[in-house]
N, CA, C and O atoms as a Maestro MAE file, in Angstrom:
{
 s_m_m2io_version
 :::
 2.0.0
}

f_m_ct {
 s_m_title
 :::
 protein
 m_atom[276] {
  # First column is atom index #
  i_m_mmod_type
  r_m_x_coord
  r_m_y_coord
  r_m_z_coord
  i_m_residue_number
  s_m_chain_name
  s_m_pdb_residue_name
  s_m_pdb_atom_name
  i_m_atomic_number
  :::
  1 25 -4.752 -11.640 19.055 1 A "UNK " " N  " 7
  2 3 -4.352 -11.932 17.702 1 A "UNK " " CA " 6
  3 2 -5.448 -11.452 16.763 1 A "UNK " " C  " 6
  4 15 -6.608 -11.513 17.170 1 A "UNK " " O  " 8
  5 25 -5.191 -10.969 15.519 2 A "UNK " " N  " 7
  6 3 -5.856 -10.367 14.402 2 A "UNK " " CA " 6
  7 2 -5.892 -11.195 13.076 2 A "UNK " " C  " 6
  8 15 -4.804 -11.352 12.522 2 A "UNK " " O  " 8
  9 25 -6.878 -11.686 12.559 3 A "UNK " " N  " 7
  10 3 -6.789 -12.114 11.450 3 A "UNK " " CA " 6
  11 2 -7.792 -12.127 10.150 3 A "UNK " " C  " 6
  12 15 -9.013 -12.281 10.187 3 A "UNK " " O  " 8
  13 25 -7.272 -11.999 9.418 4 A "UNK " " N  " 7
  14 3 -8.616 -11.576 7.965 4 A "UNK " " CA " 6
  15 2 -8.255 -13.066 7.083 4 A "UNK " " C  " 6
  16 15 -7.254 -13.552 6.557 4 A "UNK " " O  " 8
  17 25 -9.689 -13.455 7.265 5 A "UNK " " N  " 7
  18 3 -9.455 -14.944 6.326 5 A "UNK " " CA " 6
  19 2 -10.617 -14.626 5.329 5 A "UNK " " C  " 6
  20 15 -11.598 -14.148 5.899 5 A "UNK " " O  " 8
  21 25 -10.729 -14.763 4.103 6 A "UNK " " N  " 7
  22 3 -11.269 -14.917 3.168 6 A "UNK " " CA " 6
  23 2 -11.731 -15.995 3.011 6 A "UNK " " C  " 6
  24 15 -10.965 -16.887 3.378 6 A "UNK " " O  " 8
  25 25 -13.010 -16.449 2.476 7 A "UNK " " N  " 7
  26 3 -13.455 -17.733 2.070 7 A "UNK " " CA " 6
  27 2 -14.465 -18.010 0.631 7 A "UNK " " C  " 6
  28 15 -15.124 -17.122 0.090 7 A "UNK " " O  " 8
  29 25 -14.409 -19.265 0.236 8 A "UNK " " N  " 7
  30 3 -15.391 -18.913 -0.842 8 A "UNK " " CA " 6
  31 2 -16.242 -20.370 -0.750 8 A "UNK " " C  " 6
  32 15 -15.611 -21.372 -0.414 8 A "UNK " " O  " 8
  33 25 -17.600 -20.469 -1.036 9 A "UNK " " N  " 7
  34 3 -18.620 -21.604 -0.967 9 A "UNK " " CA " 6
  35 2 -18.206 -22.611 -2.020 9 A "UNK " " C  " 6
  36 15 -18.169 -23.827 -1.830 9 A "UNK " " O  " 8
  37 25 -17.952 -22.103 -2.947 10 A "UNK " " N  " 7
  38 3 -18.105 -22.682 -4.678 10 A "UNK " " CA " 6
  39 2 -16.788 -23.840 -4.709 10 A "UNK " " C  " 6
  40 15 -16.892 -25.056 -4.872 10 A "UNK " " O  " 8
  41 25 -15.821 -23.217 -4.544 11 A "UNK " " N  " 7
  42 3 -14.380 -23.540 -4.734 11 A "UNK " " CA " 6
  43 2 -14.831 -25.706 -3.817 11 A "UNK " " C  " 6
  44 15 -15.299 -26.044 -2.730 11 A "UNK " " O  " 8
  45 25 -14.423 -26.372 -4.833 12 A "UNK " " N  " 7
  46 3 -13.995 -27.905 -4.497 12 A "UNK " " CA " 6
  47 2 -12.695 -28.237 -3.806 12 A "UNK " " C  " 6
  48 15 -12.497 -29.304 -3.225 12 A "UNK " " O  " 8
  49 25 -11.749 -27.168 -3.915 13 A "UNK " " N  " 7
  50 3 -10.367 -27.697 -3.508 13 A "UNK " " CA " 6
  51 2 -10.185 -26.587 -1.950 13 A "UNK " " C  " 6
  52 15 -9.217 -26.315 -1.241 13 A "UNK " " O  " 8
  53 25 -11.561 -26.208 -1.926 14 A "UNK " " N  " 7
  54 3 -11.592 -24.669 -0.502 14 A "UNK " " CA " 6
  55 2 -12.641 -26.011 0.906 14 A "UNK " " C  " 6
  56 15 -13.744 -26.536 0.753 14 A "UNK " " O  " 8
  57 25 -12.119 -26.071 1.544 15 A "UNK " " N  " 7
  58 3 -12.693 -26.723 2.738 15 A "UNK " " CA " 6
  59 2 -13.317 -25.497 3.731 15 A "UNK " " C  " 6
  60 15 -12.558 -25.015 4.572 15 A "UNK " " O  " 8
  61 25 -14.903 -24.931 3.607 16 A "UNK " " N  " 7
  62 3 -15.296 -24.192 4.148 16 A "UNK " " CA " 6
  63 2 -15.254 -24.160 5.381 16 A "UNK " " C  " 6
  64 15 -14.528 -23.633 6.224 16 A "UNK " " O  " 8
  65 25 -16.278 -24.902 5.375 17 A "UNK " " N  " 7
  66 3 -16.818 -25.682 6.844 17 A "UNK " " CA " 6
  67 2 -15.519 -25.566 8.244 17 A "UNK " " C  " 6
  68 15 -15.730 -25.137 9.378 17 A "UNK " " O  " 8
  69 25 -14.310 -26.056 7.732 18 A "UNK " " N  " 7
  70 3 -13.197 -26.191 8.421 18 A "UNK " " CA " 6
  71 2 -12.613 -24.819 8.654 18 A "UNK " " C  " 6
  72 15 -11.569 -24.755 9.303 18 A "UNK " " O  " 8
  73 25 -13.134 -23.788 8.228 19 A "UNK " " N  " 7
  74 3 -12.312 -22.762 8.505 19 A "UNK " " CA " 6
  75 2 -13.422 -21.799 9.284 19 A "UNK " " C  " 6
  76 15 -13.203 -21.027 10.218 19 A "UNK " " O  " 8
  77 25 -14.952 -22.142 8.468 20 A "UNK " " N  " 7
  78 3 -15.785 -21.651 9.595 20 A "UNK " " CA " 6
  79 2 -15.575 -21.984 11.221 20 A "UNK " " C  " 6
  80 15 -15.831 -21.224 12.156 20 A "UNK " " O  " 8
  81 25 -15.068 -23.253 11.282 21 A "UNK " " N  " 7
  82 3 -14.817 -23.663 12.621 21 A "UNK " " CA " 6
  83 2 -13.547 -22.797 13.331 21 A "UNK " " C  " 6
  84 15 -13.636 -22.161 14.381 21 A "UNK " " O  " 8
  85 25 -12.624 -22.906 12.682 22 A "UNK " " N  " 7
  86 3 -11.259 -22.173 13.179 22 A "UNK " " CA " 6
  87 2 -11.697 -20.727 13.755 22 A "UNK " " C  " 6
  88 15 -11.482 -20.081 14.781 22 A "UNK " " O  " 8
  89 25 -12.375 -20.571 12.639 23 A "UNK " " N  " 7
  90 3 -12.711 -18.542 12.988 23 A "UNK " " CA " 6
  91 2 -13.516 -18.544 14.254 23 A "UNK " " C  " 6
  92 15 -13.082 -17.932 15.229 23 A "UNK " " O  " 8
  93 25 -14.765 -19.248 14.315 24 A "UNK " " N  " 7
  94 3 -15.368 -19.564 15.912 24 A "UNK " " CA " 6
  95 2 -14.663 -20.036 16.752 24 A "UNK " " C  " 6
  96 15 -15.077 -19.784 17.884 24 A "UNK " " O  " 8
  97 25 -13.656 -20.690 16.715 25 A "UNK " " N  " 7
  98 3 -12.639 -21.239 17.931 25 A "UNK " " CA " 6
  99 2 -11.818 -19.915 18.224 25 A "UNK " " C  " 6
  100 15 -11.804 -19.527 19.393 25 A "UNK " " O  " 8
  101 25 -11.118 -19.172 17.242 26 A "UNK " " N  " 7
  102 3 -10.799 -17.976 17.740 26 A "UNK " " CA " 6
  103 2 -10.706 -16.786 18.200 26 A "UNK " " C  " 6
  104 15 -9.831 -16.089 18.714 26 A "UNK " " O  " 8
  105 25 -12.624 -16.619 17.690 27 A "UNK " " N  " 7
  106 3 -13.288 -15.674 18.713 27 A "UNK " " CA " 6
  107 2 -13.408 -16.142 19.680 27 A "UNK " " C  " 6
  108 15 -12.851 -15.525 20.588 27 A "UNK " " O  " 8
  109 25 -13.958 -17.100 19.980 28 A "UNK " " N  " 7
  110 3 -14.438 -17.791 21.265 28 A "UNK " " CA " 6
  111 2 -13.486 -17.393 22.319 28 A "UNK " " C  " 6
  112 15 -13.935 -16.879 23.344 28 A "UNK " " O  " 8
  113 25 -12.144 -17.588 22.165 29 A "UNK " " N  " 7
  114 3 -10.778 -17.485 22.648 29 A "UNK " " CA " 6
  115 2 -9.910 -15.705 22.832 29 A "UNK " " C  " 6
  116 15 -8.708 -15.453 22.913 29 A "UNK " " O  " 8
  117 25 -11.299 -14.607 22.847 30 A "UNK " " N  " 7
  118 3 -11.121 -13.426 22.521 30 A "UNK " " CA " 6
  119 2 -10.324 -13.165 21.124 30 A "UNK " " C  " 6
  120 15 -9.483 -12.288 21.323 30 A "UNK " " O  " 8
  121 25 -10.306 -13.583 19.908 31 A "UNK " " N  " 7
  122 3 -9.393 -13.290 18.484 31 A "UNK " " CA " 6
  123 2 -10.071 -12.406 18.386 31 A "UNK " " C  " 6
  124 15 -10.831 -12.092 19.302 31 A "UNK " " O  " 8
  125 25 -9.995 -11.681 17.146 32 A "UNK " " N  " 7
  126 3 -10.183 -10.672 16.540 32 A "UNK " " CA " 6
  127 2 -9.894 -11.054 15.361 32 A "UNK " " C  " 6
  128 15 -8.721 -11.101 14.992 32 A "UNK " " O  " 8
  129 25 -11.125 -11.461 14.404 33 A "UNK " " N  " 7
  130 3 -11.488 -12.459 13.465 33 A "UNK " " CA " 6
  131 2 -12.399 -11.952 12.333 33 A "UNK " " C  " 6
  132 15 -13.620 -12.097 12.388 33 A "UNK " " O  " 8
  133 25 -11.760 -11.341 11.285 34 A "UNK " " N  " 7
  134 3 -12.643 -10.925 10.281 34 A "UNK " " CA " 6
  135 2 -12.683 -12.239 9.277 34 A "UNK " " C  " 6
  136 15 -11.630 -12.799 8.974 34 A "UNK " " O  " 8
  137 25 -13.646 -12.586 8.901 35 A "UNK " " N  " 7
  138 3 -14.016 -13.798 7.932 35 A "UNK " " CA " 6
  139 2 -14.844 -13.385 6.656 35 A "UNK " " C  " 6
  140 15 -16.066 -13.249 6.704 35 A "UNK " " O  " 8
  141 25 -14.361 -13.261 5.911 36 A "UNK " " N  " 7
  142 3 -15.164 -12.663 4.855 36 A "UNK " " CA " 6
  143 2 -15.472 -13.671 3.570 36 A "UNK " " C  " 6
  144 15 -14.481 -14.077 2.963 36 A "UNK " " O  " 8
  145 25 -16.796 -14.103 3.116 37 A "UNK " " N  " 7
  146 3 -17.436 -15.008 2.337 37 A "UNK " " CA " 6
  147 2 -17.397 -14.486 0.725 37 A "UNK " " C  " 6
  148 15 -17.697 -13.347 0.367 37 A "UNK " " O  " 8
  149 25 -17.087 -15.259 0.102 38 A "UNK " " N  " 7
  150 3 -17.567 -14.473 -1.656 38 A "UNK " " CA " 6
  151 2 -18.216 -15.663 -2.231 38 A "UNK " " C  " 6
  152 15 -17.644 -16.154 -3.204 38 A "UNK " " O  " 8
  153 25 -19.440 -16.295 -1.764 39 A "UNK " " N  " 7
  154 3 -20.174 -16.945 -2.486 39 A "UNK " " CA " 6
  155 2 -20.068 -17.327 -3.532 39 A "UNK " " C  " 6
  156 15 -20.371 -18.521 -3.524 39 A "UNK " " O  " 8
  157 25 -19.649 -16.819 -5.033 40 A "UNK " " N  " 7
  158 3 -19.420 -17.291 -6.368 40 A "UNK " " CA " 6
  159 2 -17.832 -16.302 -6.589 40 A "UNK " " C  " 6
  160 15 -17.519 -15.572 -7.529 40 A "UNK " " O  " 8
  161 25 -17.266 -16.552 -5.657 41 A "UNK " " N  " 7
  162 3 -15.941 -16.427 -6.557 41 A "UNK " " CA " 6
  163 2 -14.975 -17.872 -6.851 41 A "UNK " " C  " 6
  164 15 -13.763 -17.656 -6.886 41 A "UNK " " O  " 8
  165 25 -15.333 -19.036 -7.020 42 A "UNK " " N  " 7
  166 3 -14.523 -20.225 -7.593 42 A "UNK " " CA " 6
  167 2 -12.922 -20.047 -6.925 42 A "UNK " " C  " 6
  168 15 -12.527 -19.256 -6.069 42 A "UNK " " O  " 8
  169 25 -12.225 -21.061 -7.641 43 A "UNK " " N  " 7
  170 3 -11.142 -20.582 -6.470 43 A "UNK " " CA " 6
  171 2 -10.298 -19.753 -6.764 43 A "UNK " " C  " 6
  172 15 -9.153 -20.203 -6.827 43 A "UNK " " O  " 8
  173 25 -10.483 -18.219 -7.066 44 A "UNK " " N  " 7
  174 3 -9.596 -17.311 -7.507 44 A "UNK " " CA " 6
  175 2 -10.383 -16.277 -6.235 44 A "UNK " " C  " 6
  176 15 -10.601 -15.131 -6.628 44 A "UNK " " O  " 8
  177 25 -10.736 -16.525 -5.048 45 A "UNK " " N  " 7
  178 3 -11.137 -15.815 -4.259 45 A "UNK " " CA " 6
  179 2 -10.211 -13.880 -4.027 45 A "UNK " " C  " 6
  180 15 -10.566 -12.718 -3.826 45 A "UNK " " O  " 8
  181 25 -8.873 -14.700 -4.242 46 A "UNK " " N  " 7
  182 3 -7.857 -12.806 -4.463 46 A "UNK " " CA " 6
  183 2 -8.150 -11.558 -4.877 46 A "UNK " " C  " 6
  184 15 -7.993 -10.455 -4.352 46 A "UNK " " O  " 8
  185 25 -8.640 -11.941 -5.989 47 A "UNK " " N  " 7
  186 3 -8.891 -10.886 -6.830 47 A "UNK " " CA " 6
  187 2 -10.094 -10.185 -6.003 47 A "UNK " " C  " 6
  188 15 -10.338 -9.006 -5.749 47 A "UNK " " O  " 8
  189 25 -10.526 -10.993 -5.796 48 A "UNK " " N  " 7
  190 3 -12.210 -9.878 -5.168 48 A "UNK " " CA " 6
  191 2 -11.659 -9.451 -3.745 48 A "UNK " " C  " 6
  192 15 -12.006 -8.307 -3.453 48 A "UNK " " O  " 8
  193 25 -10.694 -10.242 -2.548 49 A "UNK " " N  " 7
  194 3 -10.387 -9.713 -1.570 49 A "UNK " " CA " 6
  195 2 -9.453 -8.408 -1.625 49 A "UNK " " C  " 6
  196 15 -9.530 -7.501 -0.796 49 A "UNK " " O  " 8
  197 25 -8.462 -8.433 -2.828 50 A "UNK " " N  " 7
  198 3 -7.540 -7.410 -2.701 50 A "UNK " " CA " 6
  199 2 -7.731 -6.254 -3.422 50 A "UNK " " C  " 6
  200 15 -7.095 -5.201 -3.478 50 A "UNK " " O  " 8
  201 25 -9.131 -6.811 -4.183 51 A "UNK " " N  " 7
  202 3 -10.289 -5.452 -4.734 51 A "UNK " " CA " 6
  203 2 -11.368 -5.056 -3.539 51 A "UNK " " C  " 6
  204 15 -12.468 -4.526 -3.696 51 A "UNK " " O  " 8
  205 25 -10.947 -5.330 -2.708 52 A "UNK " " N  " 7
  206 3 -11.880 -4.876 -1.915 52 A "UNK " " CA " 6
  207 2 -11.304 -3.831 -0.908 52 A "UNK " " C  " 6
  208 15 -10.275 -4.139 -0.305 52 A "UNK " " O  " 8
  209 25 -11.984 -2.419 -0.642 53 A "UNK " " N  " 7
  210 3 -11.161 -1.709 -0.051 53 A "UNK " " CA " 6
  211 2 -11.080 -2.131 1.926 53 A "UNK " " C  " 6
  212 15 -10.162 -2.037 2.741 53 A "UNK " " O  " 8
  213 25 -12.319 -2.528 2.023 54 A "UNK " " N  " 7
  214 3 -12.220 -3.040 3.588 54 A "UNK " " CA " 6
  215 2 -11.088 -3.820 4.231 54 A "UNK " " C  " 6
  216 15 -10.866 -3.960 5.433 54 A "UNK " " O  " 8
  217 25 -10.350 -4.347 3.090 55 A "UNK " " N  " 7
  218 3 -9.014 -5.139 3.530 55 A "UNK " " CA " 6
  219 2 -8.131 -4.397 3.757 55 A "UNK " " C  " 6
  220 15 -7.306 -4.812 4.571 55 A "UNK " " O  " 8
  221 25 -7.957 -3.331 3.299 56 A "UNK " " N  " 7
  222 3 -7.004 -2.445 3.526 56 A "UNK " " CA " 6
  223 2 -7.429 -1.402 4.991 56 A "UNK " " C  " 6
  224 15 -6.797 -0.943 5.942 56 A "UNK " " O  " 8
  225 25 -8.288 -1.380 4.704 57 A "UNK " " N  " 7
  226 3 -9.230 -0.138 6.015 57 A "UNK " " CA " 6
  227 2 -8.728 -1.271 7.463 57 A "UNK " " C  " 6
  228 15 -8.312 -0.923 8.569 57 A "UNK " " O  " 8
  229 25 -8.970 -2.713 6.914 58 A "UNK " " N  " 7
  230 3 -8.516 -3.633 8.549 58 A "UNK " " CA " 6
  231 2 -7.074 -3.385 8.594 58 A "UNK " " C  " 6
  232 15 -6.467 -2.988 9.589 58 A "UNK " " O  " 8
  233 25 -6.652 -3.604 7.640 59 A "UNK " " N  " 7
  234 3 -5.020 -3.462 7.954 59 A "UNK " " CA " 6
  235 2 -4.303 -2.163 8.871 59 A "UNK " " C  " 6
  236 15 -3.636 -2.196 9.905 59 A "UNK " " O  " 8
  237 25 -4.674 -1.216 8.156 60 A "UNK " " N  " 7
  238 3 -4.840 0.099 9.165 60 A "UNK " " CA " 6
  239 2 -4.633 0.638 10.179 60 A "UNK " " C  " 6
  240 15 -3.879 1.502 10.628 60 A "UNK " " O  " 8
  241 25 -5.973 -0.440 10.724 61 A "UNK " " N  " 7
  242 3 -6.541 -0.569 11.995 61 A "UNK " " CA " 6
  243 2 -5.484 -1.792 13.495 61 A "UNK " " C  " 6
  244 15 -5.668 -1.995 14.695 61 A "UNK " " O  " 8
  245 25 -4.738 -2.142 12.753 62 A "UNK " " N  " 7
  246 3 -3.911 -2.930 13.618 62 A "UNK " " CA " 6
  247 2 -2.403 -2.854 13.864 62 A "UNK " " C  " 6
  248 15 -1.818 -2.875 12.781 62 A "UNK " " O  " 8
  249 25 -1.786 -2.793 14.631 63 A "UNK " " N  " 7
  250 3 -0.480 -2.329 14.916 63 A "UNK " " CA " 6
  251 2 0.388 -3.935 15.820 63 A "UNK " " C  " 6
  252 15 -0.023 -4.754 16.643 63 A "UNK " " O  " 8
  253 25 1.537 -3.758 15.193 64 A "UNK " " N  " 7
  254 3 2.317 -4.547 16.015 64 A "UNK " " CA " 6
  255 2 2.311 -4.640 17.605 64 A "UNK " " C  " 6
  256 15 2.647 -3.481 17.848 64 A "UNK " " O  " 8
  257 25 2.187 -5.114 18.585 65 A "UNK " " N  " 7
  258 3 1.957 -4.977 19.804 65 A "UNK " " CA " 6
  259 2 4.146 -5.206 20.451 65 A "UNK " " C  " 6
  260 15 4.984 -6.081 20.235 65 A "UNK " " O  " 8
  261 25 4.162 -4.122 21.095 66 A "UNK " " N  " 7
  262 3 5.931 -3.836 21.680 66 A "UNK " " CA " 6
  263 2 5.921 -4.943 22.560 66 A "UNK " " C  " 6
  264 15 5.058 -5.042 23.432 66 A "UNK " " O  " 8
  265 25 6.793 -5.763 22.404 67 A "UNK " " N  " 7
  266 3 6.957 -7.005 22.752 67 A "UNK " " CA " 6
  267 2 7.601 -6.748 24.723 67 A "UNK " " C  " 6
  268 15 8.328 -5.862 25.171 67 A "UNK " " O  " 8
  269 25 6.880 -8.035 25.506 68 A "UNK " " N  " 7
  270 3 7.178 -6.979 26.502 68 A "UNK " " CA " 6
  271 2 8.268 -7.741 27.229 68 A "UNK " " C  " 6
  272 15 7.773 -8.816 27.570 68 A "UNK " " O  " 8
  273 25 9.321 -7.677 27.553 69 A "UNK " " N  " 7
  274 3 10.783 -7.971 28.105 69 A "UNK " " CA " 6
  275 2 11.232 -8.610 29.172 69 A "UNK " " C  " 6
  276 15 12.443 -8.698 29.376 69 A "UNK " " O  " 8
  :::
 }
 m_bond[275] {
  # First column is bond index #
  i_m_from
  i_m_to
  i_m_order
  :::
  1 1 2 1
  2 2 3 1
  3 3 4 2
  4 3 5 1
  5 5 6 1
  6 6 7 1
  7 7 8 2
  8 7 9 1
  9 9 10 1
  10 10 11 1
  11 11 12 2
  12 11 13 1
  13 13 14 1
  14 14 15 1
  15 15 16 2
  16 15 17 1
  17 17 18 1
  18 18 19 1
  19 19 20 2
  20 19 21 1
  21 21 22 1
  22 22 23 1
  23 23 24 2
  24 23 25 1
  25 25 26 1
  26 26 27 1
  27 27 28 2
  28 27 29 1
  29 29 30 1
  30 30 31 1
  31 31 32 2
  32 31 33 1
  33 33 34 1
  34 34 35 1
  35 35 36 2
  36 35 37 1
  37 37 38 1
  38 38 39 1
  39 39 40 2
  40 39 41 1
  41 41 42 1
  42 42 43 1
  43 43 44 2
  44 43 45 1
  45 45 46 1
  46 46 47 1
  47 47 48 2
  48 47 49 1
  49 49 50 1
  50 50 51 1
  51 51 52 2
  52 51 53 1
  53 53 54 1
  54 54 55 1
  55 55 56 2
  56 55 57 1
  57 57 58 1
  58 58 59 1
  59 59 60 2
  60 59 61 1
  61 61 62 1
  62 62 63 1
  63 63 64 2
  64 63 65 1
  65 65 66 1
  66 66 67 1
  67 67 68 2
  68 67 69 1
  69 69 70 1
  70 70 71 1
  71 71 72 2
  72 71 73 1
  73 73 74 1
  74 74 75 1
  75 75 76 2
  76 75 77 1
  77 77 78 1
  78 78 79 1
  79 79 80 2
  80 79 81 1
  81 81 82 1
  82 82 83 1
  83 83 84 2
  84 83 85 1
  85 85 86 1
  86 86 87 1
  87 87 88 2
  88 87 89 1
  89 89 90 1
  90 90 91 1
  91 91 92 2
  92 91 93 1
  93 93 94 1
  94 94 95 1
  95 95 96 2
  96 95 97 1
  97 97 98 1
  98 98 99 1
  99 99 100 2
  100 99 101 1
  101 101 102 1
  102 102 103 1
  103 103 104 2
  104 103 105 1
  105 105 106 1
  106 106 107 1
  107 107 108 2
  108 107 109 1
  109 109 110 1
  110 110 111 1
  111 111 112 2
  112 111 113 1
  113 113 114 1
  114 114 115 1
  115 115 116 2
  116 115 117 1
  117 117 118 1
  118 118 119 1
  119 119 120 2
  120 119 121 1
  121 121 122 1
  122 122 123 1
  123 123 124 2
  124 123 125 1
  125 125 126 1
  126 126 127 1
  127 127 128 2
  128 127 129 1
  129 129 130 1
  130 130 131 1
  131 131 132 2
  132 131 133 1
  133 133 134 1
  134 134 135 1
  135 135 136 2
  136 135 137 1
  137 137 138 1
  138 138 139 1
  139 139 140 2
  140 139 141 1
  141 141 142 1
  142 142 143 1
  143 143 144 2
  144 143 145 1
  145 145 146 1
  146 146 147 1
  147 147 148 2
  148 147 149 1
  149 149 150 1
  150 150 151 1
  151 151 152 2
  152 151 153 1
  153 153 154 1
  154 154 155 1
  155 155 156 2
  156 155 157 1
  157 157 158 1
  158 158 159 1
  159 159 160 2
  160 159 161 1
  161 161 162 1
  162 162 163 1
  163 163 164 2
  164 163 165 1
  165 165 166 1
  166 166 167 1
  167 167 168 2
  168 167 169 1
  169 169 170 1
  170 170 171 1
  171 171 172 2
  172 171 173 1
  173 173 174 1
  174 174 175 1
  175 175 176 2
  176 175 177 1
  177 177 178 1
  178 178 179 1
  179 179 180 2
  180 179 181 1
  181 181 182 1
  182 182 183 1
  183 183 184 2
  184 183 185 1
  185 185 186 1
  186 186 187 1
  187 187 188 2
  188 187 189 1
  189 189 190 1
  190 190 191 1
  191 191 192 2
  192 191 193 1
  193 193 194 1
  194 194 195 1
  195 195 196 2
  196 195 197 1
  197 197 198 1
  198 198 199 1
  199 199 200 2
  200 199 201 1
  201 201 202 1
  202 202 203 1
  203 203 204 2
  204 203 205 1
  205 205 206 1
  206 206 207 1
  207 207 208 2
  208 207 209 1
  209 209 210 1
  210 210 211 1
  211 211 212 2
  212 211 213 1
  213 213 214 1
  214 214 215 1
  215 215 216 2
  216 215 217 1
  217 217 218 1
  218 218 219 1
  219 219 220 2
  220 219 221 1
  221 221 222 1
  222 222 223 1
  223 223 224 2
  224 223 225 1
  225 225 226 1
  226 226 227 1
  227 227 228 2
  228 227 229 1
  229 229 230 1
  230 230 231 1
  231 231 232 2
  232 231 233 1
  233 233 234 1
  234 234 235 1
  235 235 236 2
  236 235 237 1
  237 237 238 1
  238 238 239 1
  239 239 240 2
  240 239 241 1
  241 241 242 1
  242 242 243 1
  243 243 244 2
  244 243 245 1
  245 245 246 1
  246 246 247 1
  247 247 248 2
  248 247 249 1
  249 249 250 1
  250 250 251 1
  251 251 252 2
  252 251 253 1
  253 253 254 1
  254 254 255 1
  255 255 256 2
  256 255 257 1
  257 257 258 1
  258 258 259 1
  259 259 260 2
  260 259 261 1
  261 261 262 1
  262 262 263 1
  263 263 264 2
  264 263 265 1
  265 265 266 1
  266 266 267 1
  267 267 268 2
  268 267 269 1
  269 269 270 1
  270 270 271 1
  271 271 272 2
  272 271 273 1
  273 273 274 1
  274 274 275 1
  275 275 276 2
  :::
 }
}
């Protein structure tokens, strides 16, 4: 499994901590786990992830897997 989670420090209504954990439980578990931090983006974290071109470069990079029968 592949996943890009965004996070931000600042944000009161963003439970960090709890998602730092998730992302280590799902590497741990072989995931494939991009976690990406924006320190002072408050909780409008979007704007800076979907300005960012690396989100798109991961997307790319991953393909549906042919389901096997």
């Amino acid at each position: 499994m592949s996943l890009n989670k965004s996070g931000i420090r600042q944000d009161a209504n963003y439970i960090f901590f709890s998602y730092s954990s998730i992302v280590s439980a799902l590497n741990a578990c072989n995931g494939n786990v991009k976690f990406t931090v924006y320190p002072e983006a408050n909780h409008d974290l979007w704007t800076q992830t979907y300005n960012n071109p690396e989100l798109y470069e991961w997307f790319l990079q991953h393909r549906r897997q042919q389901a096997v029968g």
